[in-house]
C-alpha positions as CSV (number, residue, x, y, z in Angstrom):
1,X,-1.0,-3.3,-24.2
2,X,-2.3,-2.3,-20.8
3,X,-3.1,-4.5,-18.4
4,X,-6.5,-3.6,-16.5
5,X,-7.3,-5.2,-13.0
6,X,-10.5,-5.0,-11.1
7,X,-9.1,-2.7,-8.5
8,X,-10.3,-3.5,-4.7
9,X,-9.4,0.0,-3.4
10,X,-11.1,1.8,-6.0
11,X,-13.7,-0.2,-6.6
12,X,-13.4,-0.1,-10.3
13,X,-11.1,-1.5,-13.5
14,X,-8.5,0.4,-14.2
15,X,-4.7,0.0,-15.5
16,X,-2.7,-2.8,-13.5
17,X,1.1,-2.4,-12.0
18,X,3.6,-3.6,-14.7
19,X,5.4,-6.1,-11.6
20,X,4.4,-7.3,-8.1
21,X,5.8,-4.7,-6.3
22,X,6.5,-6.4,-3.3
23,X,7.6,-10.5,-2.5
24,X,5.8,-13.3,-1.5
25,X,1.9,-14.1,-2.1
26,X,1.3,-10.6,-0.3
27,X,3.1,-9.0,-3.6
28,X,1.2,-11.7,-6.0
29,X,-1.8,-10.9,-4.1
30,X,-1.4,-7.1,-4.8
31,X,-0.4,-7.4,-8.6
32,X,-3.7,-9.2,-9.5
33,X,-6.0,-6.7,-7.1
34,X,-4.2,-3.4,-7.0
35,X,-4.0,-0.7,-9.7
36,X,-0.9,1.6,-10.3
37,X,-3.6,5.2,-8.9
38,X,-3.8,2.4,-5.7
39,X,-0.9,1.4,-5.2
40,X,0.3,5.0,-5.4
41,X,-2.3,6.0,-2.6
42,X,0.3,3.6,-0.7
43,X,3.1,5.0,-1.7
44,X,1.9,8.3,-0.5
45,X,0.4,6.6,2.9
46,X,3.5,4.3,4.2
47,X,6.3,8.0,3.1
48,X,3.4,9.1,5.8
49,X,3.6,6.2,8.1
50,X,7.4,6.0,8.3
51,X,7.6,10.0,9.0
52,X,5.4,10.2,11.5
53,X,6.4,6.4,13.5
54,X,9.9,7.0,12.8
55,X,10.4,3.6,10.6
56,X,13.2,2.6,9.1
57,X,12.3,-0.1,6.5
58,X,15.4,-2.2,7.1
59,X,14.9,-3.2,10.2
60,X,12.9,-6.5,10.1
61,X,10.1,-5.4,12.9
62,X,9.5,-2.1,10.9
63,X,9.0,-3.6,7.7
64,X,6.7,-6.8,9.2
65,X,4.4,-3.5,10.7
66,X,4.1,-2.1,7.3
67,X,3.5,-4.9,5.2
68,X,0.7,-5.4,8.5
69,X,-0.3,-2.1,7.4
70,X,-0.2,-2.8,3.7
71,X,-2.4,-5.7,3.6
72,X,-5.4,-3.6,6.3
73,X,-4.2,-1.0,3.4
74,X,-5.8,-2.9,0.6
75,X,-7.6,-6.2,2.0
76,X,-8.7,-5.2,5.4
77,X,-10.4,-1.9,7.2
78,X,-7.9,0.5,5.6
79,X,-4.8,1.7,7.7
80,X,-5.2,4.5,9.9
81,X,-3.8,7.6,10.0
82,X,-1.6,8.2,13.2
83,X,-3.9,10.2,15.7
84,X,-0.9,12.7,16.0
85,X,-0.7,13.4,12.2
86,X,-1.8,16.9,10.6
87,X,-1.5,17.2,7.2
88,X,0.9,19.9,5.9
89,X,-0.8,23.3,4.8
């Protein structure tokens, strides 16, 4: 059985992630908002962010900016593009 969520990125209910996908009440908090189209939108946006900053998800500062960027991601204003980035063609 699917498990539908009232999605707050899109606006609308649609099908749910099958885990919390990341730890802590951030991860809970995204599991009980965030639909799997969502949380791919992410997916697509931090590969982006970690190009184009040069991140390297192990390293503890790295990962605190993108879980920073995460939550503006799907709770706050939305996380920017970097001015720098053009999309390829």
């Amino acid at each position: 059985m699917i498990r539908l969520v009232q999605c707050v990125l899109l606006k609308k209910e649609a099908p749910g992630l099958d885990r919390a996908p990341y730890p802590g009440e951030l991860g809970k908090r995204i599991f009980e908002n965030v639909s799997k189209e969502a949380w791919q939108q992410w997916v697509r946006h931090q590969v982006m962010l970690i190009n184009e900053y040069r991140l390297t998800p192990i390293d503890p500062a790295h990962r605190k900016r993108l879980e920073f960027e995460m939550e503006k991601f799907f709770f706050g204003d939305g996380s920017e593009k970097p001015t720098e980035f053009s999309a390829p063609e």
